[in-house]
DOMI-577259 format. One record per residue (C-alpha): x, y, z. Coordinates in steps of 0.5 Angstrom, whole numbers, plus 500, padded with zeros to 3 digits. Each point is the difference from the previous one (the first is absolute). Example, Ala and Ser with C-alpha at 12.3 -4.5 7.8 and 13.67 -1.06 7.14 Angstrom:
// residues 2
525491516;502507498;
// end
This chain:
// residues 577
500500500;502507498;502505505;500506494;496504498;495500494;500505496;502500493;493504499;496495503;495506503;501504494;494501496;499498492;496506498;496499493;494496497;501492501;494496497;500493506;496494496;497494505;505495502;504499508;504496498;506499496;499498493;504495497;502499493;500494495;507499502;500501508;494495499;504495497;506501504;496499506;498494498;506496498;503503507;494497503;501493497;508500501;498502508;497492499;505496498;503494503;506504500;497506503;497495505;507496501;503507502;494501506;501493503;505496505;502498507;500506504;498500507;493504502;502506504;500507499;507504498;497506503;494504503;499506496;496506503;493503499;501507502;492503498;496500507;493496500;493501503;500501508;493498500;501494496;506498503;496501508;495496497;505494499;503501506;492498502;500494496;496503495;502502491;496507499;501502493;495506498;494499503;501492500;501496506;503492502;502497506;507497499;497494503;494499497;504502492;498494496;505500494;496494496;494504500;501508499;494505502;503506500;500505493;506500495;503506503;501496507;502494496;506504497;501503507;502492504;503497494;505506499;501501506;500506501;498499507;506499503;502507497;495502506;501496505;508502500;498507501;497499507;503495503;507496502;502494497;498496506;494502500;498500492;504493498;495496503;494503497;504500493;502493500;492498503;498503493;505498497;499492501;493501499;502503493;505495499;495494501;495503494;505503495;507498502;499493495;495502496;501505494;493503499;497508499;500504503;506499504;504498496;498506495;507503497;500507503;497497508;506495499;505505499;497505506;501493504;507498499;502508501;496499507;503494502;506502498;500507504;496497506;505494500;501500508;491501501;499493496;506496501;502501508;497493502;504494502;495495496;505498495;494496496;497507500;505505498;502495494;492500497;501508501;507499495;497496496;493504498;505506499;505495495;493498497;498508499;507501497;499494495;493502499;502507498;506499495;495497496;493505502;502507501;498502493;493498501;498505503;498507498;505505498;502506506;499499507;499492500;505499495;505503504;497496506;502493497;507503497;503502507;496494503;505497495;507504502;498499507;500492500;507501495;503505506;498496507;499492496;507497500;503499493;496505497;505503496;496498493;493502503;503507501;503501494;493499496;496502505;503507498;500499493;493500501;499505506;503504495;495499494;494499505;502508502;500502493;494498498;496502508;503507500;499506496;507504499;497505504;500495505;492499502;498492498;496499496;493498505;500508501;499498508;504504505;499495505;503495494;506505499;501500507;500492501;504499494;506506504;498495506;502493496;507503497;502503506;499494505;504496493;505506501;501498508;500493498;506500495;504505506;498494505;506496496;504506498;499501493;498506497;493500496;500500493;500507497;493500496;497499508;503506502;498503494;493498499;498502508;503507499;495501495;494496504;501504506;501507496;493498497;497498506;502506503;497505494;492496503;500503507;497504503;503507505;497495506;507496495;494494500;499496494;493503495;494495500;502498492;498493497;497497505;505502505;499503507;504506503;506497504;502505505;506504500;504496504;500494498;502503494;506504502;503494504;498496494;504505495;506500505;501492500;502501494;505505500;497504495;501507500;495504495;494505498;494498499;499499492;496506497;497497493;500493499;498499494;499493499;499498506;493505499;502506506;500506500;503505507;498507500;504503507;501507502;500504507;497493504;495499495;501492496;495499495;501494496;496497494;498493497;502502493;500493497;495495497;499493506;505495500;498494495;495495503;505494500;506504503;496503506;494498504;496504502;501505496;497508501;496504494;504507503;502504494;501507501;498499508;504504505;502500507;502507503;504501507;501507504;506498505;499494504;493501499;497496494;494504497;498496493;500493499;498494497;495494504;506495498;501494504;497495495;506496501;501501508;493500503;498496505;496493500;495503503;498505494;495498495;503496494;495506496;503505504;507498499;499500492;496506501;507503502;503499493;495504497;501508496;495502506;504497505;506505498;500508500;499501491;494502496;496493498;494501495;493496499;502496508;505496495;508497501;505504495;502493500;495494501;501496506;497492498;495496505;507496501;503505502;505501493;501507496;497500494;500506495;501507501;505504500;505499495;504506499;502506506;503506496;503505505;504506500;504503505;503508501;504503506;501507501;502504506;492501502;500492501;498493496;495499495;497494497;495499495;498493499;494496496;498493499;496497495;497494505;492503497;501501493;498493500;494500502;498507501;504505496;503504504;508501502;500502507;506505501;502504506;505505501;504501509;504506501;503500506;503508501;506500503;499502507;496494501;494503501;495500495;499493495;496503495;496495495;496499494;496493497;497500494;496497496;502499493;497497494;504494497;495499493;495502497;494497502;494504502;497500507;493500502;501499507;505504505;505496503;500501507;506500504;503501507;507502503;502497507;505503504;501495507;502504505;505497506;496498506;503505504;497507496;495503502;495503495;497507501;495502494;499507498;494503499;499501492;501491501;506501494;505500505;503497506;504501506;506494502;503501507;506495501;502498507;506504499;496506499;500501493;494502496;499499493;495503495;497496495;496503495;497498493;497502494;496496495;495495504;497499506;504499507;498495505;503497506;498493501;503493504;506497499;505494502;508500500;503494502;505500506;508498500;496493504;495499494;494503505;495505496;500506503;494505499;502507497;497505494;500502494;499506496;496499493;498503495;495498495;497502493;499498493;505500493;496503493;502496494;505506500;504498506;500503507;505504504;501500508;505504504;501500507;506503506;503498505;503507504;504499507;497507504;503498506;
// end
């Protein structure tokens, strides 16, 4: 890991028109697609497999580190004999691994492992070892023989082996020999298993789970050396193809980025814990990720509530970026990775300026085009519901998919539609294409002009906006509008809403004339908002919590109809105190 400081531009900003067509992921052409797949096929050769094999002894060369902090109130409810993971709740005792009860996002929770993160966070080895070897043997006795999903899913795999190797002293403290030999041998079992899966699982984070599953085996695994060396060939490609150049990966999700900075760093410690440096890609590709995970915070210097993730408080962010010796500022334009930061004189704004990730790359995936969230301080001010990927258990499933919509996020939606169509299973389908964005600085602050074409389709318009940020901070100054894309003639109005979701800490004063309102925020500040062009409303709202609880707030909306001509809307935010 690097201790420079990234600069070279990374913060700078690309003024200018750049058209940004839908995607997410990295594309191969022909030719890598081929190459692929010869590396694939000479990775399942006898040699190969001939490399991978021999008389080695079961142990572990070493014990690497897990640096990152785990959830205090899952690791105390370890301590009490119960897993608690968002809102789902199991006895260690009654956990019946044969018949599994709990939800997919509780399931990925016990067979990665990363319980044992939590549980080390609150208590010594004394106590914790015999809770972490309790589940563990109750795991072994299901899975440790049996290769069979979703356990053995490449990416839980490679999340397993990296916290079994890092929490070593929590699960292999016993004197039982017969115990400790099935705990080493399930992990030489997930090492074989990824040599030969870790492709088979999505591109961006769970691609890089399943490659660092496979490096941590080569490092920690006696004779490993030949596993190493492919592990980082493909580690390497695996990088290529889940990052963009900017950094972000191709999921769009700041909590993925965030896990994904998690893996690479506890890789890093685990290639320091046998004294080898890590490959210089690995350095190279976290510098990026943490300078782009950065460009999505908040003043709070939390995580925005963006593709389905929730807002991951500043401090866990600052220790997470300070294991990685990463020193950098926030990314002002990714491009690629679809963000836009707008910052001055305390004030952050930051805009989705992308389409969606592609269904088969993220699930989960939300209609947010052209949303933005807005933040004064400490103190968030606009922001989106978010969370779809993160609530708790105990939240509607229709709720939870609700949270994905153009509604849940702070945008114009027209005729109560997606500006990207969301499936009954849960895909993407059509919508929003292509992302035409321009972008000037000046001395009297930032401005962005953006458009999607996600209702052309099926309605006709183009909707564009325009946010300018002055360069005091204070005031954001915006335009929607409406804009016909054929030439087909309208007998009807089209109806259209623009939601701003406030944060649950703002308070919200209407004036008089019903135009305008008053947010006070906890630092005392007032913002004014006002808005020509449609009708103000002041409505319930939801926003989903670092926890995954839903907490009730407000939202400003304003309302109207589009002409066949098109609509425009304006609206100001101003900073008077």
């Amino acid at each position: 890991m690097s201790d420079e400081r990234i600069d070279s531009g990374a913060d700078g900003v690309e003024q200018g028109k750049r058209l940004i067509r839908t995607g997410g992921e990295r594309g191969l052409s022909l030719a890598e697609r081929i190459s692929e797949r010869f590396q694939r096929l000479a990775w399942r050769t006898p040699l190969h497999n001939m490399r991978l094999k021999g008389r080695h002894p079961l142990k572990l060369i070493a014990v690497g580190e897990d640096p990152f902090f785990g959830d205090v109130e899952r690791g105390n409810a370890l301590l009490d004999g119960m897993v608690r993971f968002r809102g789902e709740e199991r006895s260690i005792a009654g956990l019946d691994f044969t018949r599994p009860d709990w939800s997919v996002a509780m399931g990925a929770y016990l067979h990665g492992f990363g319980w044992l993160r939590d549980l080390s966070s609150v208590t010594t080895r004394v106590t914790a070892a015999p809770i972490a070897e309790a589940l563990m043997q109750r795991w072994l006795a299901v899975h440790g023989d049996k290769v069979s999903d979703p356990a053995w899913r490449a990416d839980l795999v490679g999340r397993r082996i990296l916290a079994w190797t890092a929490h070593a002293p929590l699960i292999l403290s016993a004197n039982d020999l017969v115990y400790r030999s099935s705990v080493l041998h399930a992990l030489a079992k997930g090492a074989r298993h990824l040599d030969r899966a870790a492709d088979r699982v999505p591109l961006g984070t769970p691609r890089i789970a399943a490659w660092c599953g496979v490096l941590a085996a080569g490092l920690m695994i006696p004779g490993g050396d030949p596993r190493r060396s492919f592990g980082e060939t493909g580690l390497r490609r695996a990088l290529e193809q889940s990052m963009f150049d900017d950094g972000g990966t191709v999921g769009r999700s700041p909590w993925g980025q965030l896990d994904a900075v998690q893996l690479l760093t506890i890789l890093a410690n685990a290639y320091e814990a046998r004294r080898l440096e890590p490959p210089a890609f690995v350095a190279s590709a976290l510098g990026r990720m943490v300078t782009a995970l950065l460009g999505v915070c908040h003043g709070d210097k939390g995580l925005g509530s963006w593709q389905g993730s929730a807002p991951v408080p500043g401090a866990l962010i600052e220790q997470a970026v300070e294991a990685t010796g990463v020193r950098t500022r926030p990314l002002k334009q990714a491009r690629e990775w679809g963000y836009q930061r707008l910052n001055a004189g305390g004030t952050v704004l930051i805009v989705d300026a992308a389409p969606p990730p592609l269904a088969r790359l993220a699930a989960g995936g939300c209609a947010s085009t052209l949303a933005f969230e807005l933040s004064d301080g400490p103190h968030r001010i606009v922001v989106n519901c978010g969370g779809s990927n993160m609530a708790n258990a105990a939240l509607p499933a229709a709720l939870s998919e609700g949270l994905r919509t153009t509604a849940a996020h702070s945008t114009l939606v027209l005729a109560d539609s997606n500006s990207t169509a969301i499936h009954p299973d849960g895909s993407l389908g059509r919508g929003v294409v292509e992302v035409e964005l321009a972008r000037t600085e000046s001395e009297n602050g930032s401005r962005i002009e953006a458009s999607h074409d996600g209702y052309v389709r099926r309605l006709g318009f183009v909707h564009r906006r325009l946010i300018a940020l002055g360069g005091d901070g204070r005031d954001v100054r915006g335009e929607d509008m409406l804009l016909p894309a054929d030439k087909r003639k309208r007998k009807t109005n089209t109806p259209f809403a623009i939601r701003f979701h406030l944060a649950p800490q703002v308070e919200i004063s209407p004036t008089a004339d019903g135009q305008a309102a008053i947010l006070r925020l906890p630092s005392g500040h007032l913002w004014q908002f006002r808005c020509k062009g449609g009708a103000l409303a002041f409505e319930d709202s939801l926003w989903i919590d670092g926890t995954g609880k839903p907490v009730p707030t407000k939202q400003l909306v304003i309302t109207g109809e589009s002409l066949a001509g098109g609509a425009n809307v304006s609206w100001l935010f101003h900073r008077a105190k």
